[in-house]
KOLPA-416417 format. One record per atom (N, C-alpha, C): x, y, z. Coordinates in steps of 0.02 Angstrom, whole numbers, padded with zeros to 5 digits, always signed. Atoms other than C-alpha are relative to their C-alpha. Layout:
<rs>
XYZ...
</rs>
This chain:
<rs>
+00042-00060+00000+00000+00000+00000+00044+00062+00000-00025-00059-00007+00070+00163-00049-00046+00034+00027+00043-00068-00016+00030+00331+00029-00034+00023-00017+00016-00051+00044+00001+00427-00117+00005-00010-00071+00001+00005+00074-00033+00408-00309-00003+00030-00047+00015-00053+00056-00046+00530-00460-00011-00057-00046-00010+00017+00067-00116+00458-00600-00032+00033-00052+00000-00037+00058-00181+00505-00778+00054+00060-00019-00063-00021+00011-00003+00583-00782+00029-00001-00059-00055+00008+00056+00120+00642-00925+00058+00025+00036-00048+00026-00040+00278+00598-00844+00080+00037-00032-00087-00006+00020+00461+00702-00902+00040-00024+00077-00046+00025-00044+00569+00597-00792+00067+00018+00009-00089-00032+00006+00731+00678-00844+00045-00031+00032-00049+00048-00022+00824+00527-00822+00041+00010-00054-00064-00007+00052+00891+00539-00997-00049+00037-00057+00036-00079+00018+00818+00700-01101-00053+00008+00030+00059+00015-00022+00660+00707-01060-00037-00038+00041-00006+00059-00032+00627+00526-01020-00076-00015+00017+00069-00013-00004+00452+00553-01064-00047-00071-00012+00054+00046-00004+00292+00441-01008-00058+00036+00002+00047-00049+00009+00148+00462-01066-00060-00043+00025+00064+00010-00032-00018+00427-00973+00042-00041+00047-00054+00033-00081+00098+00369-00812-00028-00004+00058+00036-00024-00075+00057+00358-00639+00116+00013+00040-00078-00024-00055+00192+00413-00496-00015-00019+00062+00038+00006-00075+00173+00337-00325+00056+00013+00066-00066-00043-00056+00255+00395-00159-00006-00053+00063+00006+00013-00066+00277+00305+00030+00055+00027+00016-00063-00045-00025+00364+00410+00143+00048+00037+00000-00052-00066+00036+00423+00539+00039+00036-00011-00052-00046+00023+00077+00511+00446-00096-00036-00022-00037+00020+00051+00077+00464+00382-00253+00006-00053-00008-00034+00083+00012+00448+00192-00261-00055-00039-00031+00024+00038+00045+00338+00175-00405-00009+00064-00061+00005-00060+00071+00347+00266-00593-00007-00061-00031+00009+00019+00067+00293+00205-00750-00081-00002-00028+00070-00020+00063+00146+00178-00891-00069-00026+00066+00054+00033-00060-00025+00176-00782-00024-00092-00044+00001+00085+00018-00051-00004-00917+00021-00045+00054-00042+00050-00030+00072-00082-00797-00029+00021+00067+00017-00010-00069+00002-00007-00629-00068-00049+00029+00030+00049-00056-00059-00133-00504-00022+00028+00086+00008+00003-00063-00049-00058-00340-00060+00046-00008+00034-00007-00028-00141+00029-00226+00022+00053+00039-00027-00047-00029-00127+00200-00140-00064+00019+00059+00060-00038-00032-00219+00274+00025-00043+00070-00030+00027-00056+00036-00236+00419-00082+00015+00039-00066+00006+00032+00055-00248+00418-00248-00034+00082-00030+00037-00040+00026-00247+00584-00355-00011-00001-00078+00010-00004+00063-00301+00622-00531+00030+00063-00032-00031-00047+00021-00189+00723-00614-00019+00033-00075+00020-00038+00050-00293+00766-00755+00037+00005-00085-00047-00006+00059-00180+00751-00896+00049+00063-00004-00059-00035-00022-00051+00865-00820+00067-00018-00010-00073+00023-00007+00133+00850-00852+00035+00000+00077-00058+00003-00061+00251+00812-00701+00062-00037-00017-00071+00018+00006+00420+00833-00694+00033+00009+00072+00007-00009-00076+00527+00843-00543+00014+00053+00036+00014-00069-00025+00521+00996-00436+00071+00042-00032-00090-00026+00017+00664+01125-00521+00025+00046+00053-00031-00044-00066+00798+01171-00424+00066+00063-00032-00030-00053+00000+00891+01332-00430+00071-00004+00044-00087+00009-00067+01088+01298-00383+00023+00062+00005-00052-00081-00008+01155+01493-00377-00061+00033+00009+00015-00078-00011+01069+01635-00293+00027+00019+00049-00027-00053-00074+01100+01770-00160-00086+00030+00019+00051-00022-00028+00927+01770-00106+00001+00044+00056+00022-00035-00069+00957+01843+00081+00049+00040-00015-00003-00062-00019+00999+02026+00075-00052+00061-00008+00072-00037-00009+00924+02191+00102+00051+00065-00050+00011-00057+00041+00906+02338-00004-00008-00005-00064+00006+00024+00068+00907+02355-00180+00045+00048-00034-00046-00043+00049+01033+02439-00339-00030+00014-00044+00028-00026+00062+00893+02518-00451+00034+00055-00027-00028-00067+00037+01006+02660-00471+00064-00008-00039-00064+00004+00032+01151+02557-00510-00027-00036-00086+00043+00023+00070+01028+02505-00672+00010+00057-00031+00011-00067+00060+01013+02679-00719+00072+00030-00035-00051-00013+00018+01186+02695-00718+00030-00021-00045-00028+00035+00056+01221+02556-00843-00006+00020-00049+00045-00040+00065+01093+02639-00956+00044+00055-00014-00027-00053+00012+01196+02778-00951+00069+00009-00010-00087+00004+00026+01357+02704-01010+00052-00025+00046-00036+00046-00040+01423+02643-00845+00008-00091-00003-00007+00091+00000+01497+02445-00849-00008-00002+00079+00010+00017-00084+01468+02347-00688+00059+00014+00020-00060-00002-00038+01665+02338-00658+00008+00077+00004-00024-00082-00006+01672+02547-00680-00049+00012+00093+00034+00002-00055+01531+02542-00533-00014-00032+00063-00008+00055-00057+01597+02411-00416+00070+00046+00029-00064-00031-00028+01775+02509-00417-00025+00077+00030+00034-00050-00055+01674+02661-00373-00039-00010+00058+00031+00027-00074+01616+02579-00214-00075-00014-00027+00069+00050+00016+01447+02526-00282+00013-00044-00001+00010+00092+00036+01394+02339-00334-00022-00022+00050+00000+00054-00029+01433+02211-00208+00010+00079+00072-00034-00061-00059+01507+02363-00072-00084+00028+00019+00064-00021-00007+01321+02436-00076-00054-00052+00025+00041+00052-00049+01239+02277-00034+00000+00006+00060-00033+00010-00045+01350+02256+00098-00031+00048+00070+00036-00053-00061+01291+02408+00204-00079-00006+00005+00041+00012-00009+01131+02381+00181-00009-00064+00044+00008+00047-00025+01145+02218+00251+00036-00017+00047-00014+00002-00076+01244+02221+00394-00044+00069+00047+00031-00040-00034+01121+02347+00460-00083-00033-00005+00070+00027+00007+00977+02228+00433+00016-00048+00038-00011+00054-00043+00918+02106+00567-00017-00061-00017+00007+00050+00043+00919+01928+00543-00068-00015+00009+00054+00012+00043+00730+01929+00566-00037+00032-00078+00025-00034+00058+00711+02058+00422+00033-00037-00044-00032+00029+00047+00815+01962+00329-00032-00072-00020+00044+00059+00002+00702+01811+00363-00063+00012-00056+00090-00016+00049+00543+01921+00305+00047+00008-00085-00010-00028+00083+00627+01988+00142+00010-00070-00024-00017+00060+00043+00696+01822+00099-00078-00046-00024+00074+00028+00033+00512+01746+00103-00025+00017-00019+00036-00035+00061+00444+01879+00018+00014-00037-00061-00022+00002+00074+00561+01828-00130-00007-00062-00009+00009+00069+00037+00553+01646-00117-00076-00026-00030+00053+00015+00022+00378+01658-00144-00004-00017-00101+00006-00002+00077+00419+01684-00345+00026-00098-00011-00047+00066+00006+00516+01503-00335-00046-00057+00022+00055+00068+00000+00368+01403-00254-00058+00027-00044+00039-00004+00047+00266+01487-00375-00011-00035-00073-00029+00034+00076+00348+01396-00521+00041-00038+00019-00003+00077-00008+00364+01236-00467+00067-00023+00021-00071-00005-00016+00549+01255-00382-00009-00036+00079-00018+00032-00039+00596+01126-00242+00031+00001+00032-00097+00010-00019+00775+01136-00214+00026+00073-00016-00035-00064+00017+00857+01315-00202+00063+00013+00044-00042-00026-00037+01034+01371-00160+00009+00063+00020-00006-00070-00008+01081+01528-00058+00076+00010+00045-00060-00004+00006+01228+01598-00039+00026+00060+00063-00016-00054-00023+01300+01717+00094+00051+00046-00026-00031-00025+00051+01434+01849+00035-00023+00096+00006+00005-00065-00021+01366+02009+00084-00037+00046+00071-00023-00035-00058+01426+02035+00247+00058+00023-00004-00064+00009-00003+01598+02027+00238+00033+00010+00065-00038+00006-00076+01631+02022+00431-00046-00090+00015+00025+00081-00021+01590+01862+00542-00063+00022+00021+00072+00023-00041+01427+01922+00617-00046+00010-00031+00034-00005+00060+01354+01964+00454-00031-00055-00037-00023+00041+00033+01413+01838+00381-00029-00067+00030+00031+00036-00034+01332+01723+00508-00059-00003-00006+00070+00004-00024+01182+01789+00529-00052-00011-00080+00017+00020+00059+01158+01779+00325-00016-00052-00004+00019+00081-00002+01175+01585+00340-00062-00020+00035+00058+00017-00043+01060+01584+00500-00063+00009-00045+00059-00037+00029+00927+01687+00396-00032-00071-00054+00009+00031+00047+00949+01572+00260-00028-00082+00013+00027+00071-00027+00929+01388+00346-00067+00032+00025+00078-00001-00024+00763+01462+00406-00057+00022-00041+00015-00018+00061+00696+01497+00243-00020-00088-00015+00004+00077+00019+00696+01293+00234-00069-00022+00017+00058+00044-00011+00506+01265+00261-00047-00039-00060+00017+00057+00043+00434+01210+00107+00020-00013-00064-00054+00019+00039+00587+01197+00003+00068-00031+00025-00064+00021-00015+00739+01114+00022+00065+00058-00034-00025-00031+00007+00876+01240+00051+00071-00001+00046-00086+00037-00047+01072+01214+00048+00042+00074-00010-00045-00063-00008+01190+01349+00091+00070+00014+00016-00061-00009+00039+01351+01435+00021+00048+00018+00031-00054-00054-00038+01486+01520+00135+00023+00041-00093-00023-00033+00071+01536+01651+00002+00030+00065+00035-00045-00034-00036+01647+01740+00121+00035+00051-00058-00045-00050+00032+01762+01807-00005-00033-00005-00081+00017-00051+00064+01669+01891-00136-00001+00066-00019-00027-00070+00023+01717+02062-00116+00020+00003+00043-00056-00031-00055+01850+02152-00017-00045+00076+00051+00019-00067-00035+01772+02264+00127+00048+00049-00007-00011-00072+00001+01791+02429+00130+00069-00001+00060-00060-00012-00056+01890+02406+00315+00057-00032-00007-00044+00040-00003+02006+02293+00229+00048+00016-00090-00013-00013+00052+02037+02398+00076+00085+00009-00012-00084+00024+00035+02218+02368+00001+00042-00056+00010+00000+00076-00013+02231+02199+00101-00016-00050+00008+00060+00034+00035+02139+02096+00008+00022-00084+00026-00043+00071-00034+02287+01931+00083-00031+00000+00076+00007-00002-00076+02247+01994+00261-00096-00026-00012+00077+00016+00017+02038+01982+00209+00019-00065+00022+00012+00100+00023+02072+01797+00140+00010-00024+00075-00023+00010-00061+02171+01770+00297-00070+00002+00065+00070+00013-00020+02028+01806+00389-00055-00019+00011+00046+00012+00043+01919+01732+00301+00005-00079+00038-00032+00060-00001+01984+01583+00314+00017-00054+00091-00021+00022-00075+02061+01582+00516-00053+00009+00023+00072-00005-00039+01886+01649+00567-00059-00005-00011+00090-00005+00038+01719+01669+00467-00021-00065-00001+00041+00079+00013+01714+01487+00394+00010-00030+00059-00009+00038-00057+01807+01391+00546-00091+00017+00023+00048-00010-00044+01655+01476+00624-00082-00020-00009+00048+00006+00049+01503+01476+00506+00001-00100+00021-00005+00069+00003+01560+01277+00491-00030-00040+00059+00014+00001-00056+01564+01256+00673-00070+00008+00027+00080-00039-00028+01379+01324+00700-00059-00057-00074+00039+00030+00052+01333+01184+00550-00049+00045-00042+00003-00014+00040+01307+01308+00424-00009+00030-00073-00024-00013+00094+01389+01277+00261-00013-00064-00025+00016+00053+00031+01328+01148+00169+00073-00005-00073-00049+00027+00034+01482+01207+00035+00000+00080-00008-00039-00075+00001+01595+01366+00002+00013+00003-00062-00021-00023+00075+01615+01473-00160+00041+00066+00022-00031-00084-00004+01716+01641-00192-00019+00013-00093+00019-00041+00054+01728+01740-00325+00072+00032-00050-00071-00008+00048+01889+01738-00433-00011+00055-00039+00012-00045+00029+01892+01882-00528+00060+00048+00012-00043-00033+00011+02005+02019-00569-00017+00076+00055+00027-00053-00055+01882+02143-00461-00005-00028+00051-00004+00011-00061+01887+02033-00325+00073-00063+00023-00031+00036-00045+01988+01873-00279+00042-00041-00061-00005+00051+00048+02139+01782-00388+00024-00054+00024-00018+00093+00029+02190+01601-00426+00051+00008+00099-00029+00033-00069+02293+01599-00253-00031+00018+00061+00026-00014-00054+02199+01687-00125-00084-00040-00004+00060+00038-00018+02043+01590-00195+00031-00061+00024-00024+00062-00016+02146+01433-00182+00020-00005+00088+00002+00015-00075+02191+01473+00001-00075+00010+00033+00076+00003-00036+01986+01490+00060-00022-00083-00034+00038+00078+00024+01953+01312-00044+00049-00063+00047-00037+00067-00023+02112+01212+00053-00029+00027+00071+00052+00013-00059+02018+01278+00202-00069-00005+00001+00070+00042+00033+01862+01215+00132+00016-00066-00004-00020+00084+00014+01935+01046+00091+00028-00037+00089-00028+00033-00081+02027+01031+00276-00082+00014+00046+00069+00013-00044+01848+01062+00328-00045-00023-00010+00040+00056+00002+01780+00927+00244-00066+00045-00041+00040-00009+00046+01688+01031+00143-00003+00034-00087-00020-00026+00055+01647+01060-00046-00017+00069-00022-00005-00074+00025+01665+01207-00153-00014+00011-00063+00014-00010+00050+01608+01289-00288+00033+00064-00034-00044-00047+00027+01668+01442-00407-00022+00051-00051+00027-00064+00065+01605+01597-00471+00070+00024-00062-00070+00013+00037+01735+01575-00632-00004+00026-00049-00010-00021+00064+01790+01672-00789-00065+00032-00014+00021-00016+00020+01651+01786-00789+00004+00054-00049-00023-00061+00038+01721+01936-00840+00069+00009-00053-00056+00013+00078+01888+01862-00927+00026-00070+00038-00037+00095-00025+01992+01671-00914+00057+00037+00036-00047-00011-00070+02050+01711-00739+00030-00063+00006-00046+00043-00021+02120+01533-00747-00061-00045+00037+00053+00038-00055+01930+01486-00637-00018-00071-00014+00048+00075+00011+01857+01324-00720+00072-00033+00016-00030+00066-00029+02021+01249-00701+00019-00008+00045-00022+00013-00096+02052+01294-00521-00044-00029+00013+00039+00022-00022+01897+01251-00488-00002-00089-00007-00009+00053+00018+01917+01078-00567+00055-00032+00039-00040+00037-00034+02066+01048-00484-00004-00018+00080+00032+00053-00071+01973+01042-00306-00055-00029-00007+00045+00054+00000+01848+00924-00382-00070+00056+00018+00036-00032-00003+01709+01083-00370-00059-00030-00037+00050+00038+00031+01544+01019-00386-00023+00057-00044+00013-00025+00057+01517+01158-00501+00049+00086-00022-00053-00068+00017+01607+01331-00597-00046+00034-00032+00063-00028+00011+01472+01444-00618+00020+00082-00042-00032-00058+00055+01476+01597-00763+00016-00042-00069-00032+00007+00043+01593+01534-00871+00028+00016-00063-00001-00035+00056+01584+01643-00991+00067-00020-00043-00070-00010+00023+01777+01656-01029+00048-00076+00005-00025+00075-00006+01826+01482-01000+00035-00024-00050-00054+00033+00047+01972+01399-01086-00039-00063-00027+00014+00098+00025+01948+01221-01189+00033-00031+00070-00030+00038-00025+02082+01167-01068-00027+00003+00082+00060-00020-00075+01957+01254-00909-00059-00053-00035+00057+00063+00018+01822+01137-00982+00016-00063-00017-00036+00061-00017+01928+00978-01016+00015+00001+00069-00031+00002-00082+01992+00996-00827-00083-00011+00041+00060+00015-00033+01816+01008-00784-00062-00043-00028+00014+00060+00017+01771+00871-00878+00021-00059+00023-00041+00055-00043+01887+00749-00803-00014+00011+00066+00000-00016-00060+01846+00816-00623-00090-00015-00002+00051+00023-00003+01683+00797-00657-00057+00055+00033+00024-00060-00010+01619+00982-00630-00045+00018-00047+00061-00002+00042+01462+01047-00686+00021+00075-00012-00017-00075+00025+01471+01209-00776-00085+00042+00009+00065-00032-00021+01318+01323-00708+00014+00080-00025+00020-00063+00042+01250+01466-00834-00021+00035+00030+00055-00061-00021+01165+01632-00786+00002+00021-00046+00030-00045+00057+01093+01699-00937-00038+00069+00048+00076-00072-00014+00985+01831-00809+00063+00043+00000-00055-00046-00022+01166+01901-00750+00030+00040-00090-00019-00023+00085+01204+01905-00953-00048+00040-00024+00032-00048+00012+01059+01989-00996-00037+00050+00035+00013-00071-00067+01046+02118-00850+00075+00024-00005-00051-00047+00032+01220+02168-00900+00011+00004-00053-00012-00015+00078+01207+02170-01074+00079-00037-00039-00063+00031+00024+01356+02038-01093+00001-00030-00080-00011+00026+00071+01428+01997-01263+00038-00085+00011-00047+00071+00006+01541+01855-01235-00047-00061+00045+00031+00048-00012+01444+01715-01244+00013-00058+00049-00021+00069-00011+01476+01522-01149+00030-00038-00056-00009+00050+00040+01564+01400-01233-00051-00055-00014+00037+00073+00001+01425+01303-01266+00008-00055-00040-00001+00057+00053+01471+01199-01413+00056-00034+00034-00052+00015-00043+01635+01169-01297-00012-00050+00038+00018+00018-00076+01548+01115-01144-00061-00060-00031+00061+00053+00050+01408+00983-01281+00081-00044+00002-00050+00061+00030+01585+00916-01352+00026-00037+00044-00044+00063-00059+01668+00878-01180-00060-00019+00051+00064+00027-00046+01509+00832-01112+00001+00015+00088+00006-00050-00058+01521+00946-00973-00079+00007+00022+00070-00015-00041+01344+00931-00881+00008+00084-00009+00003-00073+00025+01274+01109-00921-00070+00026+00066+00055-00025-00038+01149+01179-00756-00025+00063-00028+00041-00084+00006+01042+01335-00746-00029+00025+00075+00029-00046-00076+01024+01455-00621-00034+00083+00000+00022-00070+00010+00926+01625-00590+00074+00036+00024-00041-00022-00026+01083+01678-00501-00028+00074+00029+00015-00059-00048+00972+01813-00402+00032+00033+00043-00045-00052-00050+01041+01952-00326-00039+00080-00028+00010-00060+00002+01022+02129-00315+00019+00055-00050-00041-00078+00068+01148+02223-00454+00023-00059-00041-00008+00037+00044+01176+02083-00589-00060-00017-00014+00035+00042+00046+01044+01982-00607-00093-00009+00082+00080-00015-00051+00864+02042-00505-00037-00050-00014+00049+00053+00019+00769+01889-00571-00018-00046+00049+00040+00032-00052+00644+01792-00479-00036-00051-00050+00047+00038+00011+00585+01680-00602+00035-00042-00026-00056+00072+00029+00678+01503-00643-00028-00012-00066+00038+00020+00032+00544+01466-00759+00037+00088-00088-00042-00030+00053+00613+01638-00867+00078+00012-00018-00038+00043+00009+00766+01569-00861-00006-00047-00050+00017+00050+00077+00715+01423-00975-00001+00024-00069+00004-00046+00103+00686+01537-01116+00046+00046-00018-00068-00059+00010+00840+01670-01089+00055-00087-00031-00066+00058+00022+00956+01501-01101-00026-00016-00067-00008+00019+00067+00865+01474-01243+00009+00035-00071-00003-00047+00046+00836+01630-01339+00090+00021-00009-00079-00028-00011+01037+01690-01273+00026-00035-00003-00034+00043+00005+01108+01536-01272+00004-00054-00047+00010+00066+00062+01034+01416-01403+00010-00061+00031-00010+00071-00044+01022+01279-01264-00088-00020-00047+00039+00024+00015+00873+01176-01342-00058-00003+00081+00027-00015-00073+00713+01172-01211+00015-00064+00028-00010+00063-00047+00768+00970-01175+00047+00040+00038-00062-00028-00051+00926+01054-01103-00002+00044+00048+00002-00061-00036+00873+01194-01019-00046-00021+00060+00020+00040-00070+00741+01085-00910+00073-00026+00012-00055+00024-00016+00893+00983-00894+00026+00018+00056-00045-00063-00042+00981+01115-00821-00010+00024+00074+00037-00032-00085+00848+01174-00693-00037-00051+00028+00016+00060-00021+00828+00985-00646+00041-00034+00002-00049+00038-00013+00950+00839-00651+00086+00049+00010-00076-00032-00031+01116+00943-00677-00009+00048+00056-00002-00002-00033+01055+01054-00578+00031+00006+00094-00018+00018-00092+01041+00958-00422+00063-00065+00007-00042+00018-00002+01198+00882-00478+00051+00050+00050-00030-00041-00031+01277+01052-00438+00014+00013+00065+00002+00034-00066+01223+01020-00277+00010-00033+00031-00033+00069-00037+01288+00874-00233-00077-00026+00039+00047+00019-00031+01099+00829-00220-00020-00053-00047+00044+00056+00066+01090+00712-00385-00030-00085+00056+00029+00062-00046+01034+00557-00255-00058+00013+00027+00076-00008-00046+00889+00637-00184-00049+00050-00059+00031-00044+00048+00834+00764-00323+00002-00003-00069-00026-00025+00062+00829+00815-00512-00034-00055-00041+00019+00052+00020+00744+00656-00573-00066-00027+00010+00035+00058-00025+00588+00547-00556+00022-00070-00022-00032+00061+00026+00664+00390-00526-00018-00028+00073+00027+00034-00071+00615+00249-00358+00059+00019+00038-00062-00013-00040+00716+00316-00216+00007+00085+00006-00009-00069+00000+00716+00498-00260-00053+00035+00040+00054-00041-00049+00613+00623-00134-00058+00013-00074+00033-00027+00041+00461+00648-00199-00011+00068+00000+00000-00045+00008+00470+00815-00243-00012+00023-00072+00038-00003+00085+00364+00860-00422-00023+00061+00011+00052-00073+00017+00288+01007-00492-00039-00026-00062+00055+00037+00034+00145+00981-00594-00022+00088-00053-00009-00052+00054+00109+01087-00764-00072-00009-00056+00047-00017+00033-00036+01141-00851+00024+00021-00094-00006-00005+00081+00041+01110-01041-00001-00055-00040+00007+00041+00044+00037+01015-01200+00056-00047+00001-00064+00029+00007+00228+00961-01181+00049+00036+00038-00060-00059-00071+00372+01004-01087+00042+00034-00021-00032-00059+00040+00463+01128-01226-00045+00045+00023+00047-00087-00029+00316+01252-01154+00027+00037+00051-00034-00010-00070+00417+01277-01000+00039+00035-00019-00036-00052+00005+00530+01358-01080+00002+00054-00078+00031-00026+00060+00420+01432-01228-00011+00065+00001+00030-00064-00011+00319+01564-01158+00026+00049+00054-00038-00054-00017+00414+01715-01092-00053+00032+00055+00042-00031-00061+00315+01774-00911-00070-00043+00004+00053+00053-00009+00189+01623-00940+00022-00049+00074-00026+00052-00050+00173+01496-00765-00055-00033+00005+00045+00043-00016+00078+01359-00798+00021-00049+00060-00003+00042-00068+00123+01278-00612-00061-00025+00007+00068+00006-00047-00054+01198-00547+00033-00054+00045-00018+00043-00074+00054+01110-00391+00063-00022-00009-00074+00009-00034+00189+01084-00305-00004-00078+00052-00012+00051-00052+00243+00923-00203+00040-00003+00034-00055+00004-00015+00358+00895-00099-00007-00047+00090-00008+00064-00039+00409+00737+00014-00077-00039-00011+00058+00033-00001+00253+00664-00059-00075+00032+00036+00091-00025-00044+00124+00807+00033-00003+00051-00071+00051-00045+00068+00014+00919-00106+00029+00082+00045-00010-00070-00035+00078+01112-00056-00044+00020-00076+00043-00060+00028-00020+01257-00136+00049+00049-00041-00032-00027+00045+00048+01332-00294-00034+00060-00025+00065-00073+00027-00022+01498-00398-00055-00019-00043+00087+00010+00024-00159+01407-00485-00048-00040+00027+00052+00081-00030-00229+01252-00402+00053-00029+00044-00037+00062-00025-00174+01110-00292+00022-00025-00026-00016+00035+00056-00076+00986-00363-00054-00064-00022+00027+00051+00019-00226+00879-00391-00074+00026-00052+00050-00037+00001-00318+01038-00476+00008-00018-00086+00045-00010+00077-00393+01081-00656+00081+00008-00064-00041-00002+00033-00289+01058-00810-00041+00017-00068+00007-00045+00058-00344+01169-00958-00040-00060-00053+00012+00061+00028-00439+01061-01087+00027+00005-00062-00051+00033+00045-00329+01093-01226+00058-00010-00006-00075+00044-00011-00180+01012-01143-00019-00061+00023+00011+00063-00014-00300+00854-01095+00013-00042-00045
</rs>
């Protein structure tokens, strides 16, 4: 006897493209999945048993890169772009990341609680499960703490893993000793953060405006002596050398990539690093230099997708327009681009065992879709056909229906 059943189901399993079933059932006990396939073959028996209408379900998408928890906002550093300023001209004038920063060590970690649930509301709206968040704009320890705290409590009806991102910009009180920062960084913030359980995994921010190839490399060997993994905001702005540092501590992912070498994407091919896009950060700065994508197809580099939310790059709140920037800006096909904001993913995460898939064993965690096929997902530009969300096998409340609600009748 299972728990729970969906059937009259159209099934993208995204085991391997798509991995599409059609008129399926999905059944759950105890939060996992330990029955998929054609309802023909379904025998059992569920206490509760829904009708999914001829709805697609795929499995809940997860979002590996944002900076969901801070406070204020950079609408002015928008107007500035418009007006001929680049981000790096407005980061070295103390804007960008420096402007967060004050805002948010002057915010308490319950305001930081409310704002953050304000915003995650866009993410269970469109059928998002799994979201990373990142700290990074504090740049002291009690900031920097209370970011993480904010953020593990944000975990009620998503699963939410979180970043130490200590060194992504150089405070202001530490301006010209950017070694002494790391140093810091390193002897006190994480030890500490770690200590208080949590970092689920540490990134920085290589870059020429903030951190290079050796001072990131000393915050990742105290990441590794602390038993934990790391990831790598890499080669966004030029081939800082990132995908293949990153590769060389086995980084479950190198996120950007814009500028990436062949020999940064071979290295992170053999390491077995996922390369995680932001098209919102690309088209909220008006970037030219594309991804390697035909690069990252040939060395079969797993390819994720992330909103990479934040405040002065990339303001986006919707994963779901995402799907269609990777596709319009990137020429990722829409199999790939679910892909992306599903199995690789929650590879990036070091969550591919519990997420990114419908497969027996995996949490049940589904979102359920009011379309003809699952290229719609990333078709219609500010469209959200969500009608439900699941997650550990209970029905949560999405923006149109339950997940056991009305499905349009010309997608039955």
């Amino acid at each position: 006897m299972h728990d729970a059943a969906w059937i009259n189901a159209n099934l993208a399993t995204m085991v391997s493209g798509y991995g599409i079933q059609a008129d399926g059932v999905i059944a759950v006990t105890n939060g996992k999945i330990d029955w998929v396939g054609p309802r023909s073959e379904w025998r059992g028996k569920a206490r509760e048993e829904h009708d999914a209408r001829g709805a697609w379900i795929t499995p809940g998408l997860v979002d590996c890169h944002t900076h969901l928890v801070y406070a204020g906002n950079r609408a002015h550093e928008f107007e500035l772009r418009l007006q001929g300023a680049s981000y790096e001209e407005i980061a070295r004038a103390g804007g960008g990341i420096a402007s967060t920063v004050q805002a948010t060590r002057a915010a308490s970690e319950d305001h930081l609680v409310h704002l953050g649930k304000k915003r995650l509301q866009c993410w269970l709206a469109e059928g998002a499960t799994a979201i990373e968040i990142k700290s990074g704009y504090g740049l002291d320890r009690d900031t920097e703490l209370r970011m993480l705290r904010a953020a593990r409590r944000l975990g009620g009806e998503m699963t939410v893993k979180t970043t130490f991102l200590g060194a992504h910009a150089l405070p202001p009180e530490y301006a010209g000793r950017a070694d002494d920062y790391i140093g810091f960084v390193c002897d006190d913030v994480l030890p500490a953060a770690a200590k208080q359980g949590l970092v689920d995994a540490v990134d920085a921010f290589c870059e020429r405006i903030a951190f290079d190839v050796p001072q990131t490399s000393r915050v990742f060997e105290k990441a590794r002596a602390l038993g934990l993994p790391v990831k790598l905001h890499a080669d966004q702005l030029s081939d800082s050398g990132g995908a293949a540092l990153a590769a060389s501590f086995r980084a479950l992912s190198a996120d950007h990539v814009e500028y990436s070498s062949e020999a940064g994407v071979e290295a992170m091919n053999r390491e077995g690093t996922v390369a995680v896009l932001l098209p919102g950060a690309f088209y909220f700065l008006r970037e030219t230099k594309f991804p390697p994508i035909d690069l990252l197809r040939k060395k079969r580099v797993p390819i994720a997708l992330a909103t990479d939310h934040n405040p002065g790059s990339s303001p986006v709140s919707s994963p779901l327009a995402i799907l269609n920037m990777a596709c319009t800006l990137f020429r990722l096909t829409p199999e790939e681009a679910l892909a992306g904001m599903t199995r690789h993913a929650a590879r990036a995460l070091g969550l591919q065992a519990s997420h990114g898939t419908l497969e027996v064993g995996k949490n049940a965690d589904l979102a359920l879709w009011d379309i003809g096929a699952p290229a719609e997902l990333a078709y219609a530009l500010g469209a959200n056909p969500c009608v439900g969300r699941v997650r550990g096998g209970k029905i949560l409340r999405a923006a149109r229906a339950a997940a056991d609600g009305a499905v349009s009748q010309e997608n039955r």
